[in-house]
C-alpha positions in Angstrom: -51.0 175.4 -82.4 -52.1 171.4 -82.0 -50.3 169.2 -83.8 -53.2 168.2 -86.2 -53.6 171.9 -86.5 -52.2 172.9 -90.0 -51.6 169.5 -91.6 -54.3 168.3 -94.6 -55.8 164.9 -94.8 -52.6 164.2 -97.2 -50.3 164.7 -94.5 -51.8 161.6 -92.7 -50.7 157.9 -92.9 -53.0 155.6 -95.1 -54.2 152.2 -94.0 -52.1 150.9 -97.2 -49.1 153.1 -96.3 -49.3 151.8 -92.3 -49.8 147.9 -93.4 -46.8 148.3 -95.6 -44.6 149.5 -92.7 -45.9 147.2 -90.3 -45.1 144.7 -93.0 -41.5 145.7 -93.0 -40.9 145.3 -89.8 -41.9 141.7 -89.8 -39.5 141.3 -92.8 -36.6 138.8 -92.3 -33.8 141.3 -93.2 -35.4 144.8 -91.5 -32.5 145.1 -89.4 -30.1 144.6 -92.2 -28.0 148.7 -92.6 -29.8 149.8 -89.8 -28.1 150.5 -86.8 -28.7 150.0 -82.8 -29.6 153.5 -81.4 -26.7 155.5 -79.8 -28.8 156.1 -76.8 -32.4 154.6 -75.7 -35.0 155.4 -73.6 -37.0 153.3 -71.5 -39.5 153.0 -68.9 -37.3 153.3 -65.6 -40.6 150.8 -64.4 -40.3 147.9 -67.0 -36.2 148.1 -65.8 -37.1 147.8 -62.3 -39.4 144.9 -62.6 -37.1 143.1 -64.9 -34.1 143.5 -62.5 -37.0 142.2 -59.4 -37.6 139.6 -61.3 -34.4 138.3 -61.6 -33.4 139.2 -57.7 -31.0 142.3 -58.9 -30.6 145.7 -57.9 -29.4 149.0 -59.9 -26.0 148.0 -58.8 -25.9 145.2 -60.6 -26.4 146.6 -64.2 -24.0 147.4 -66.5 -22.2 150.7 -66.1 -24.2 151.9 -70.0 -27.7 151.3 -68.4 -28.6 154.4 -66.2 -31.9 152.5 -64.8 -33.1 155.8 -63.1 -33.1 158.1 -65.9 -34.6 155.7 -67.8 -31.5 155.6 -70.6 -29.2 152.9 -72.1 -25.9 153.7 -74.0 -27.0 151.1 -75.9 -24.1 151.6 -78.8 -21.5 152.0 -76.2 -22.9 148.8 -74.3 -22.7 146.4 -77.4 -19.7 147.6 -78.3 -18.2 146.6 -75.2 -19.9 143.5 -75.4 -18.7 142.3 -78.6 -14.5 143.4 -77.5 -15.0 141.9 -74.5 -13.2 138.2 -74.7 -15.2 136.4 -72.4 -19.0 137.3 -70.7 -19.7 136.2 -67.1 -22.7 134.8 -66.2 -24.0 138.1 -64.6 -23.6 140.1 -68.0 -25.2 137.1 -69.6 -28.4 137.8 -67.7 -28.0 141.5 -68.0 -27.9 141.0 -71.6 -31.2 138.7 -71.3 -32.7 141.2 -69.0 -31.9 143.9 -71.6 -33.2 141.9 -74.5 -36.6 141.6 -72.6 -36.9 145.6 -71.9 -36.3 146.3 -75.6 -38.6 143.9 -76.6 -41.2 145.2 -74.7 -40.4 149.0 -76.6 -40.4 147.6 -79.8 -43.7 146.3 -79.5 -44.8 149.0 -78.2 -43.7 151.1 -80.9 -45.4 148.7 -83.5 -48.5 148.8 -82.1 -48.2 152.5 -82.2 -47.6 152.5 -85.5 -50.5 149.9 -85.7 -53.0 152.4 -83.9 -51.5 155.8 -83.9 -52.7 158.7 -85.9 -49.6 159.3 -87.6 -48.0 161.9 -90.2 -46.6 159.8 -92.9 -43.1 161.7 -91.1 -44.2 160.5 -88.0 -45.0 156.8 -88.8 -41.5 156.3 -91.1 -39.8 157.8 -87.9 -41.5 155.2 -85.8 -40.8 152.5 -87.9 -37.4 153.4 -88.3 -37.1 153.5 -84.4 -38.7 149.6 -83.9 -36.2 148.6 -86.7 -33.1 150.0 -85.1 -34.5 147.9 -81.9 -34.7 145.2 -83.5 -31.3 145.3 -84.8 -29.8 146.1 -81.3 -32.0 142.8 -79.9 -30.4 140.6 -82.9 -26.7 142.0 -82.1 -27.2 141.2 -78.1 -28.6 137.7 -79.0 -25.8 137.3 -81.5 -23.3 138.2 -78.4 -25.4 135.6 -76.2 -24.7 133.0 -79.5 -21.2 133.7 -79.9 -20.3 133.1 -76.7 -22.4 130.1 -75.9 -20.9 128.0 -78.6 -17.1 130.0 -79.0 -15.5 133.1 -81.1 -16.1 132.9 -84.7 -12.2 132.4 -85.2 -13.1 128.5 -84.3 -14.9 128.3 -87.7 -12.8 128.0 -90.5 -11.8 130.6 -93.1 -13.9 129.4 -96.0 -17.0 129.1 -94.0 -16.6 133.0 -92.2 -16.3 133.8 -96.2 -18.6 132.0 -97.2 -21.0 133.4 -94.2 -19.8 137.0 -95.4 -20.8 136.2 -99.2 -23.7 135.0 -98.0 -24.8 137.7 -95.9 -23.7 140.6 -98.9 -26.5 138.5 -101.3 -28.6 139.0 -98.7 -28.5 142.8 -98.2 -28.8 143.6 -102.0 -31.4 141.5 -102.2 -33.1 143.8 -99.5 -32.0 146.8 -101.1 -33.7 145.8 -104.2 -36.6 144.9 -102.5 -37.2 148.4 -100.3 -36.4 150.1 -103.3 -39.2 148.7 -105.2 -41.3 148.9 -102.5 -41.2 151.8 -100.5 -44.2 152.8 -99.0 -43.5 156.3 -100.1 -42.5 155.5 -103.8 -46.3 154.8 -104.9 
């Protein structure tokens, strides 16, 4: 049986339904309770001609990023990352190689769910996916940040409190926000 085989016209994603996800991922705070994938898949290809163009071979990735299967640990990796006290200047360009690959998926991903004839199932997946992306390219450039300018125990208690106060009006105001507009509450 085909996969359209089965399913009703119902089951498919409306132009309205597929603008509002699109929409969503382009929303300041889609990352915001999502979390990076555990494990990604990649094209082995885009990894290869990222590591060319930067003059580096498998051997030089980071022991998460299995360039011939085509996988990334990518939980495990910024993990690591953010325990680590200090980041050379070869896991600095890892880290911007790495933000390049999954840049590349992401967008690919949204312009599936751009063009794609999707389920409704299908297209929330797929959205969900690009957001969890997205949240692991804002936690590696956060890393890159961090680093470049020191550990956040530099800045002073009141402003890492006031950062975290800030931050928690910013997530319920999210919340309210995708729960008033879910594409599938209408």
């Amino acid at each position: 049986m085909s996969e359209t085989e089965g399913k009703s016209i119902d089951d498919y994603l409306t132009e309205a339904e597929r603008t509002k996800l699109l929409a969503s991922l382009h929303h300041f705070l889609v990352w915001v309770g999502v979390t990076e994938p555990e494990e990604m898949q990649i094209d082995s290809n885009d990894l290869t001609r990222e590591l060319e163009k930067h003059h580096q071979t498998e051997k030089d990735l980071p022991p998460e990023v299995h360039a011939r299967q085509g996988r990334i640990e990518l939980h495990r990796l910024i993990w690591r990352l953010i325990n680590e006290e200090e980041i050379t200047e070869e896991e600095r360009l890892q880290i911007a190689e790495l933000i390049e690959v999954l840049d590349k998926k992401e967008k690919s991903e949204e312009n599936d769910l751009k063009t794609a004839k999707l389920s409704q199932k299908q297209a929330i997946a797929l959205h969900d996916e690009a957001a969890s992306i997205i949240r692991a390219i804002l936690d590696l450039k956060d890393i890159l940040k961090k680093r470049e300018r020191g550990t956040l125990t530099e800045y002073g208690s009141d402003e890492l409190i006031k950062r975290k106060v800030d931050q928690v009006k910013k997530w319920n105001k999210f919340m309210d926000e995708v729960t008033s507009s879910s594409p599938m509450n209408e």
